[in-house]
N, C-alpha and C positions, 0 to 999 in steps of 0.2 A: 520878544523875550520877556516885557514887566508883564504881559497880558498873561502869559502863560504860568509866570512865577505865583502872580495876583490869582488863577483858579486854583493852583495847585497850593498856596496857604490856605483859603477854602478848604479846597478836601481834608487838609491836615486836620481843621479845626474840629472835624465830625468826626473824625476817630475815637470810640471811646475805651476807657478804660480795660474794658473788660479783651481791647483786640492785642495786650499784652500780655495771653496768656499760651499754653501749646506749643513754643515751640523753643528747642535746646541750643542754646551758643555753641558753638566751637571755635575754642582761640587760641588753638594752636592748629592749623592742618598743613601746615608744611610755610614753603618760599612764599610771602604778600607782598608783590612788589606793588601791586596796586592800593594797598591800605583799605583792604574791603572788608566788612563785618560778614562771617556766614554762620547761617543757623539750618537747623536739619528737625526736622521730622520723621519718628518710625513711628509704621502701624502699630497699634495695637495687635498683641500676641504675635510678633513678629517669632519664625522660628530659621534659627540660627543653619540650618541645614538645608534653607532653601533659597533660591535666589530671587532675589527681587528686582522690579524695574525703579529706576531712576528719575523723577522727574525735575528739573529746574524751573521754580519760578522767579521771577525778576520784575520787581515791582517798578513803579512810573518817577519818574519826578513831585519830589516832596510826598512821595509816600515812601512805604519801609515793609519789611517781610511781616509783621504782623497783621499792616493793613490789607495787604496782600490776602492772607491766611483769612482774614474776618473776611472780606469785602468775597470771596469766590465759593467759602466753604471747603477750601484744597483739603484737609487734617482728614474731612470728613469721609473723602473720596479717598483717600490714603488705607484709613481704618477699613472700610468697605472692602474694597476693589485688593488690600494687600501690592500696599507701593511704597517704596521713600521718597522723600520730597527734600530737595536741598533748595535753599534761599536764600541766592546771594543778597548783598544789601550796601551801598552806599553810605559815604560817612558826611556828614555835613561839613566838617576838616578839609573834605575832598574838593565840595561842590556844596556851595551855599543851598541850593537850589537839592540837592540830595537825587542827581541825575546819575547816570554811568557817561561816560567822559568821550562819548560815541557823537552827540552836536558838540556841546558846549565848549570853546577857545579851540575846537577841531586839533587838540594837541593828541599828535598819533603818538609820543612817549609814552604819554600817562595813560592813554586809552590801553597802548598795548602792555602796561604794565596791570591793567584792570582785567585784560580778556588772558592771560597768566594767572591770575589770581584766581579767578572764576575756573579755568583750567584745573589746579591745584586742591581746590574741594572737591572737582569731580574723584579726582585721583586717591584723595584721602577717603571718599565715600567709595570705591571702589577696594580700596586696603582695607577699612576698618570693619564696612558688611556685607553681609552678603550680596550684592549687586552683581544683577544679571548684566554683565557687559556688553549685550547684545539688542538691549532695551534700554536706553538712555534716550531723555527726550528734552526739550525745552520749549517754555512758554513766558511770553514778557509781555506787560499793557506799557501802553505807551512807549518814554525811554526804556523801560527794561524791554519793548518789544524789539527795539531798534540794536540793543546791546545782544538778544538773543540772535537777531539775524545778523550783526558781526560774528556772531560764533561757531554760526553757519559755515561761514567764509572761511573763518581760522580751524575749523576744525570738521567739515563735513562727513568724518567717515566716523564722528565722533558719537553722531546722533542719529536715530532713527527716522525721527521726527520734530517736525515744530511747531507753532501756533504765535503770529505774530498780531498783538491783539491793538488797533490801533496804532498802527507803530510807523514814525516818518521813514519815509523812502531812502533820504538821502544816507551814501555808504559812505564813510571813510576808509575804507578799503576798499582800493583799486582792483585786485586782481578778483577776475569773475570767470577763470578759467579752471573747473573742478576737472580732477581726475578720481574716475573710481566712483560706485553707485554714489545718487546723492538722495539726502533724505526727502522725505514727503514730506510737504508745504501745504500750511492753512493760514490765510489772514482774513482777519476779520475786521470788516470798519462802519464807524456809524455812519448813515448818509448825513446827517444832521452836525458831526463832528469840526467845528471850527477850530480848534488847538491841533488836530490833525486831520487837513482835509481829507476828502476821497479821491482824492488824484496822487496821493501817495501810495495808497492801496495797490491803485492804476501800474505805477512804476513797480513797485515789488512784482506784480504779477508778470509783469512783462519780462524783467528780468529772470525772472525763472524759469518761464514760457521757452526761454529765447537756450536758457541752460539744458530743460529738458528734450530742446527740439522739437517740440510740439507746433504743429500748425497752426497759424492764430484762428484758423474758422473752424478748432479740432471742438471748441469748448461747448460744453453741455450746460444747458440752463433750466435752472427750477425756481418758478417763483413758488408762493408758499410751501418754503421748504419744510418738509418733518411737520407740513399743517399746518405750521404756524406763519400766519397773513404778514407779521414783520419782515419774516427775510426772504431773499434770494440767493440762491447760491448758482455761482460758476464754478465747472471744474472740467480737468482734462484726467483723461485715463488712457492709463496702461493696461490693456486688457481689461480685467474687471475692478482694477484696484486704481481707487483715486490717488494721486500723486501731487496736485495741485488744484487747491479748490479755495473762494474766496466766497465769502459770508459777508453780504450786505444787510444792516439792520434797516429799518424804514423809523424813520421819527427818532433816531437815536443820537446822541452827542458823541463825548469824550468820556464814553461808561464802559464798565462790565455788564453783560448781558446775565441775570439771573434769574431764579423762579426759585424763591424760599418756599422748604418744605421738609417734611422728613424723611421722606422716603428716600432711597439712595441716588435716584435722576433728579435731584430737586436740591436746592442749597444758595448759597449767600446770602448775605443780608442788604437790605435797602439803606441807598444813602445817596448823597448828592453823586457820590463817582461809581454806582450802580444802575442799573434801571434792570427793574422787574417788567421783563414782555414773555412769561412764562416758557421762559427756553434759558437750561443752566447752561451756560455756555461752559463754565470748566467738565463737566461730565460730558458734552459733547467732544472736549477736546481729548479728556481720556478715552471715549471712544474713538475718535483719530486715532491715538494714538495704538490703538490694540489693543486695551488694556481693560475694560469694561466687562469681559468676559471670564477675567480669572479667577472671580469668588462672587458664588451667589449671594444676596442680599440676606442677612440674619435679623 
């Protein structure tokens, strides 16, 4: 636990100034029993008569929705692509440590007072825009990866989609018996990653493996995936459509995978809790998500 707190003051220290800007408070969206801050993003020329997709991001221990926002370029892919972006966020009141309440003192009150919470902006971001209710997604590094596949579990018919980026394995929620389609699954992990090994990766995949009913010898394997000599990817399919696929970085720690640029596939910025191997991993996860397709590049 000091190892993990001791990297993640590090990351805090590199955040600068400028990753306090973009994105809108809301503080009022209804019941907080969990005591969580949320902040929301809308496109640019957002039009009120059309529906938009959803996405949840959920940032790591000792970082926060700004850092989040800097460190992937999410705003950017918002503006482009025509998406809202909601981001929950952690109070340090809560959790010294500025986690979601999914490891730390394993107290399933407070956790399930946080995954109501996170619930509750969905809901206000469903009343207040236009959000397509049929496109809601999520994506968390690290603890917020681990807090998004709690969400999974509390709420599967809730989301489309997910992307668990680095995220430990271990659940505090027991029940792993889904009724009703479930969403499509991506985790991503660095091989190199020591704050969250790749044998956590291992367990999430299994467990969803084991949900989807997929044969363990069903998986498809690419090494230089999309080209790029860094990753490998597993994945099982439903017919033509991936359903569960895992992204191995080569040489990579406890980062987000980016490739700064301008173009609309290109984005984050460099930092100790980044690593540029020329592959935006948040744009490939909007293309997970379906989403990539909706508005041409201006």
């Amino acid at each position: 636990m000091k190892k993990i707190i001791a990297v993640c003051l590090l990351l805090l220290a590199f955040i600068p100034a400028s990753a306090t800007r973009s994105l809108d408070r809301v503080r009022d969206f209804g019941e907080n029993p969990g005591k969580l801050t949320m902040f929301h993003y809308l496109p640019a020329n957002m039009d009120s008569t059309e529906e938009y997709p959803l996405v949840l991001i959920l940032h790591g221990s000792m970082l926060s929705a700004r850092s989040m926002k800097r460190c992937g370029g999410w705003n950017k892919l918002a503006d482009s692509l025509g998406v809202l972006l909601l981001y929950p966020q952690q109070r340090f009141t809560n959790n010294i440590a500025r986690a979601f309440s999914v490891h730390f003192n394993n107290d399933m009150k407070k956790l399930n007072k946080e995954i109501l919470s996170v619930r509750n902006m969905i809901m206000h971001m469903r009343k207040t825009y236009p959000v397509d209710h049929e496109n809601i997604y999520i994506t968390g590094l690290s603890a917020g990866g681990s807090m998004s596949h709690v969400m999974l579990h509390a709420y599967p018919q809730l989301f489309g989609a997910a992307a668990l980026i680095a995220a430990p394995s271990a659940m505090p929620l027991k029940n792993d018996q889904f009724s009703g389609p479930l969403p499509r699954l991506a985790v991503i992990q660095g091989k190199r990653d020591k704050i969250v090994t790749p044998e956590n990766a291992s367990g999430i995949m299994e467990q969803w493996r084991k949900a989807y009913g997929f044969d363990i010898n069903a998986t498809d394997t690419v090494e230089n995936y999309r080209g790029n000599p860094h990753l490998t990817a597993y994945s099982y399919k439903k017919g033509n459509e991936t359903r569960l696929i895992r992204l191995d970085a080569a040489k990579t720690g406890h980062q987000m995978l980016i490739d700064p640029g301008k173009s609309v596939d290109k984005g984050g910025k460099r930092s100790v809790y980044s690593k540029d191997i020329d592959f935006h991993l948040p744009w490939w996860i909007m293309d997970f998500f379906g989403l990539t397709d909706r508005k041409p590049e201006r």
